[in-house]
C-alpha positions as CSV (number, residue, x, y, z in Angstrom):
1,X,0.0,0.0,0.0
2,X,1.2,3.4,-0.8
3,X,2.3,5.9,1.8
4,X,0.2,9.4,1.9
5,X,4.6,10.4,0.9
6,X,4.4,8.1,-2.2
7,X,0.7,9.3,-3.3
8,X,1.5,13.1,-2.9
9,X,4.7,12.6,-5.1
10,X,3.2,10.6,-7.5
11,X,0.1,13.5,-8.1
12,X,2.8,16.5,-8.1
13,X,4.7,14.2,-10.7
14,X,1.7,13.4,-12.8
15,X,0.7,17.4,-12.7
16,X,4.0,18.6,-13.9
17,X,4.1,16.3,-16.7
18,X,0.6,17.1,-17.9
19,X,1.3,20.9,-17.6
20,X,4.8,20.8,-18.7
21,X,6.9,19.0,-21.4
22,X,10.0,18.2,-19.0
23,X,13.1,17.4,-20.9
24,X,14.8,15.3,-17.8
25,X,17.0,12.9,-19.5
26,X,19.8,14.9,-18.0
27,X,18.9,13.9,-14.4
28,X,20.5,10.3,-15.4
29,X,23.8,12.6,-14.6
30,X,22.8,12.9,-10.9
31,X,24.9,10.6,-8.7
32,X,22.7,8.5,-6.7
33,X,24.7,7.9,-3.8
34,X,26.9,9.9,-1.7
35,X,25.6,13.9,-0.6
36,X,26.0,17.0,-2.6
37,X,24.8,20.2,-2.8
38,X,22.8,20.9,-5.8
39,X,23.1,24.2,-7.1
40,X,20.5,25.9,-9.4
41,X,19.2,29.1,-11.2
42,X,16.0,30.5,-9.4
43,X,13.0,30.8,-11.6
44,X,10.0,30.5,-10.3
45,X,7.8,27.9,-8.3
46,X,8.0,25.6,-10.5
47,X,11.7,24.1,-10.2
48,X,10.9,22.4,-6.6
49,X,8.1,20.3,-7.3
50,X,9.3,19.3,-11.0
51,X,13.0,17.9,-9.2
52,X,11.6,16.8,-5.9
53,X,9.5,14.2,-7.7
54,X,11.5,13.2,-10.7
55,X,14.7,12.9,-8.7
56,X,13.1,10.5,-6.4
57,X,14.1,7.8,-4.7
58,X,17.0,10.3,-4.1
59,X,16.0,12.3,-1.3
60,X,16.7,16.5,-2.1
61,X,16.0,19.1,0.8
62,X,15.9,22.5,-0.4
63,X,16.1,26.1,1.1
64,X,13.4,28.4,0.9
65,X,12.2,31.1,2.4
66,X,10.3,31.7,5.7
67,X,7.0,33.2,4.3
68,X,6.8,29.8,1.9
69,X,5.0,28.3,5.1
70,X,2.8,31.2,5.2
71,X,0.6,30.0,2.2
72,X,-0.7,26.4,3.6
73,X,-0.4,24.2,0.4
74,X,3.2,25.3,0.2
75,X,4.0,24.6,3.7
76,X,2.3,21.2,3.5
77,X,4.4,20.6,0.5
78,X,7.5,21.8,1.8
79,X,7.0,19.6,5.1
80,X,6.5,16.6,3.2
81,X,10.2,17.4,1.7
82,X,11.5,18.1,4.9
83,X,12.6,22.4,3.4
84,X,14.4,24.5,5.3
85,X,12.8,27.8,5.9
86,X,15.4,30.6,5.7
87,X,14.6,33.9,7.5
88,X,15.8,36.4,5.1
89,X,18.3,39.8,6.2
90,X,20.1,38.2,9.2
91,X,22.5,34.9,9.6
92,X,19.6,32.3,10.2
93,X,22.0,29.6,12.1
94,X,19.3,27.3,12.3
95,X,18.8,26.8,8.8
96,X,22.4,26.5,8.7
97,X,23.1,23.9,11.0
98,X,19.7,22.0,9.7
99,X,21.2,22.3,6.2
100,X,24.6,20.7,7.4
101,X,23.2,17.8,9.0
102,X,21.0,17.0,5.3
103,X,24.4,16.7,4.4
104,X,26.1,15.1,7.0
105,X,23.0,12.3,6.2
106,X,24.1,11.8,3.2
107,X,21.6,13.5,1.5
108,X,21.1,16.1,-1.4
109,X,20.6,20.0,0.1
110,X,19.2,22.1,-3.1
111,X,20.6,26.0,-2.8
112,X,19.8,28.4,-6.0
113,X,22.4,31.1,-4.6
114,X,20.1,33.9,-6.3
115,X,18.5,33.7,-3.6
116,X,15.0,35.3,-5.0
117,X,12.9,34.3,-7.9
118,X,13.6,35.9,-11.5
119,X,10.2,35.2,-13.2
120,X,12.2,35.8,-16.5
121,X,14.5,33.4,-16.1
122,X,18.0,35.8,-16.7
123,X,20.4,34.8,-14.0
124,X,20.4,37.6,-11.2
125,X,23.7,38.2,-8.9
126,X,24.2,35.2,-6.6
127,X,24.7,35.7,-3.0
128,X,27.2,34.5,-0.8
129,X,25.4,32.2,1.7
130,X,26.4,29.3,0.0
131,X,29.9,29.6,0.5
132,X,29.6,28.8,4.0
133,X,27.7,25.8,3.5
134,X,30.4,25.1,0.6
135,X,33.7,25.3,2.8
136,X,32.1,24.1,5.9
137,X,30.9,20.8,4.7
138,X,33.5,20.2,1.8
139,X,30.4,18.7,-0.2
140,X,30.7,19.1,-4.3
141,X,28.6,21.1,-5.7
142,X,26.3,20.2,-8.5
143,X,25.6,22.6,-11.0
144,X,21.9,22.4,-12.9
145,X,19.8,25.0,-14.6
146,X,16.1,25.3,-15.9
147,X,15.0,27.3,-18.8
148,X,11.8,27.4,-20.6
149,X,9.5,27.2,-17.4
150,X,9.4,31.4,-17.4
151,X,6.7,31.2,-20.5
152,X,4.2,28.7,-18.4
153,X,1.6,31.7,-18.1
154,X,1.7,32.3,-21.7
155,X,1.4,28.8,-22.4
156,X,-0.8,27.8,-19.9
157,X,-3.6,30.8,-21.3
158,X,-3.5,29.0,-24.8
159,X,-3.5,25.8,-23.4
160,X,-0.2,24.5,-24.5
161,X,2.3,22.6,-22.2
162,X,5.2,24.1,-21.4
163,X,9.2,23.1,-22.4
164,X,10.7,22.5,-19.2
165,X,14.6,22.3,-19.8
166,X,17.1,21.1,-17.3
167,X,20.6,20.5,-18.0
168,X,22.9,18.9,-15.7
169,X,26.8,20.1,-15.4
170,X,30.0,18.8,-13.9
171,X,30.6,18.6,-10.7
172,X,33.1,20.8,-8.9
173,X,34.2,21.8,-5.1
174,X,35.2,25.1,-3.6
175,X,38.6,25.0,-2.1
176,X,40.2,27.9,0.2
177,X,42.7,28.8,2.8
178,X,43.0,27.8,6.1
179,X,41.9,30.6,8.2
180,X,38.6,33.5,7.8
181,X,37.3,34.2,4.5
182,X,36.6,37.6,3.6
183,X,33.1,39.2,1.9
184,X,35.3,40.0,-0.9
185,X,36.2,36.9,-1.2
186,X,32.8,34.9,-0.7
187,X,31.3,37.1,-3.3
188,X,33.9,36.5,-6.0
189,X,33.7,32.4,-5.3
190,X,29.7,33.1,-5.6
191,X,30.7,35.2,-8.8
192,X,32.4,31.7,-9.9
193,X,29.3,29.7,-8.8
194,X,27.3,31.5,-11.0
195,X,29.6,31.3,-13.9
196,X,29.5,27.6,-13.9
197,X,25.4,28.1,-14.2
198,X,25.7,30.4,-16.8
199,X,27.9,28.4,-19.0
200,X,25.0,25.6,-18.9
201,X,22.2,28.1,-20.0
202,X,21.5,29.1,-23.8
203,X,23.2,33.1,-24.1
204,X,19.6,34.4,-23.2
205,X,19.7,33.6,-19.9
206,X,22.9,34.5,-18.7
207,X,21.7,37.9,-17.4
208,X,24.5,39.3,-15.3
209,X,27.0,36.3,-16.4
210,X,26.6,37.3,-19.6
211,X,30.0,37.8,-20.2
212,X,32.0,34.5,-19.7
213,X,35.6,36.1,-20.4
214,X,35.0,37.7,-16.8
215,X,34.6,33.7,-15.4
216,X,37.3,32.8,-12.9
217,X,38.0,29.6,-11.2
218,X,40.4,31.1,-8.5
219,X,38.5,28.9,-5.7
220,X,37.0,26.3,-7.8
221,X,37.9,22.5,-8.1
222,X,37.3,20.1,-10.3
223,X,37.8,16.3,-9.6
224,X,39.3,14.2,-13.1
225,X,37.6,13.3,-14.8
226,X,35.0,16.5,-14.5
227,X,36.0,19.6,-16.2
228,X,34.8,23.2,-16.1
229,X,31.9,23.4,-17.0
230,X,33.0,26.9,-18.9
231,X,34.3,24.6,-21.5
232,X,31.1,23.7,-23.2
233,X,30.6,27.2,-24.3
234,X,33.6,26.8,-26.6
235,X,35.7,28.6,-24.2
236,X,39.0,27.8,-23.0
237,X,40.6,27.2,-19.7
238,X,43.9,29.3,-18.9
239,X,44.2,28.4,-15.5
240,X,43.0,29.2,-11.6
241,X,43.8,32.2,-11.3
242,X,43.8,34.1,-15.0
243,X,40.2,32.9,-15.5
244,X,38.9,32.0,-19.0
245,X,39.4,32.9,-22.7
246,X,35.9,32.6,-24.2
């Protein structure tokens, strides 16, 4: 007999399938053992639902924020996934230490270092939060992106179902010094973060990461037989610290 769990996945499953056209053959590339920390674009409420229930039986805990919980079919949903809620504008240790021990478990922690929705899809400037969670835990990250699901109210008014893209990258880990790292510093490795994002995205929906000759990898680590994921573009890797040649 099916758990309320199973039933509730299977429906959310079924509904993004019927409403959406998603293009998941790329999820094969998600390791099914071991935890990571899988790091997406941010485009609307769509993403959570559409990975949570084609990624299963792997289980993926997400942040989100606080007011999620305030609408009640989102909190139920969110429950059900075990979410984080993040309380936005201060250093919510909580969520922190609840994000570490997803990963401790062996499980996957989903962070979209935007940190906000774009509703157009365009990457926006990442923030910095995930660094912590990066050099704390020493868990890869996982790069993947979604495209496509920003025209679901266009398509949805003419009754059309909706491309849902998601590509998958290489895997990579953030290495730093021993000792305090600076804002500077957090920022530039979430500047690199975001790079790897945009390199996986059609030109389009780059937004601020337009420009890939301004990638780095100064912090950035990336395990043979993965390579930078920069290198799909066509561009070429000159090394740590001189960043890319696109």
């Amino acid at each position: 007999m099916l758990s309320s769990k199973q039933v509730v996945t299977s429906a959310v499953r079924g509904i993004t399938r019927t409403l959406c056209h998603v293009h998941d053959a790329e999820l094969t590339k998600v390791p099914q053992t071991g935890p990571f920390i899988l790091t997406t674009n941010h485009v609307n409420f769509l993403e959570v639902p559409v990975l949570y229930s084609h990624l299963q039986p792997r289980r993926i805990t997400t942040l989100a924020k606080a007011e999620t919980w305030n609408n009640p079919l989102m909190g139920y949903l969110f429950n059900m996934a075990q979410g984080i809620p993040v309380h936005r504008g201060e250093f919510d240790i909580t969520a922190v230490r609840k994000a570490l021990a997803v990963l401790q478990g062996g499980d996957i922690l989903g962070i979209a270092p935007e940190g906000t929705r774009s509703n157009h899809g365009r990457l926006q400037r990442g923030k910095p939060g995930i660094v912590l969670l990066a050099t704390k835990t020493k868990a890869p990250l996982l790069p993947l992106v979604f495209y496509g699901g920003e025209q679901y109210r266009r398509r949805w008014t003419h009754l059309r179902r909706t491309d849902f893209h998601i590509v998958v990258g290489q895997p990579f880990s953030v290495r730093t010094d021993p000792g305090p790292v600076s804002a500077e510093t957090r920022q530039q490795i979430a500047d690199e973060i975001m790079y790897q994002l945009a390199a996986l995205l059609p030109p389009e929906y780059r937004g601020v990461y337009a420009d890939l000759s301004q990638a780095t990898e100064c912090y950035l680590h990336f395990e043979p037989p993965a390579t930078s994921n920069l290198l799909r573009t066509g561009g070429v890797r000159t090394g740590p610290s001189t960043g890319i040649a696109a």
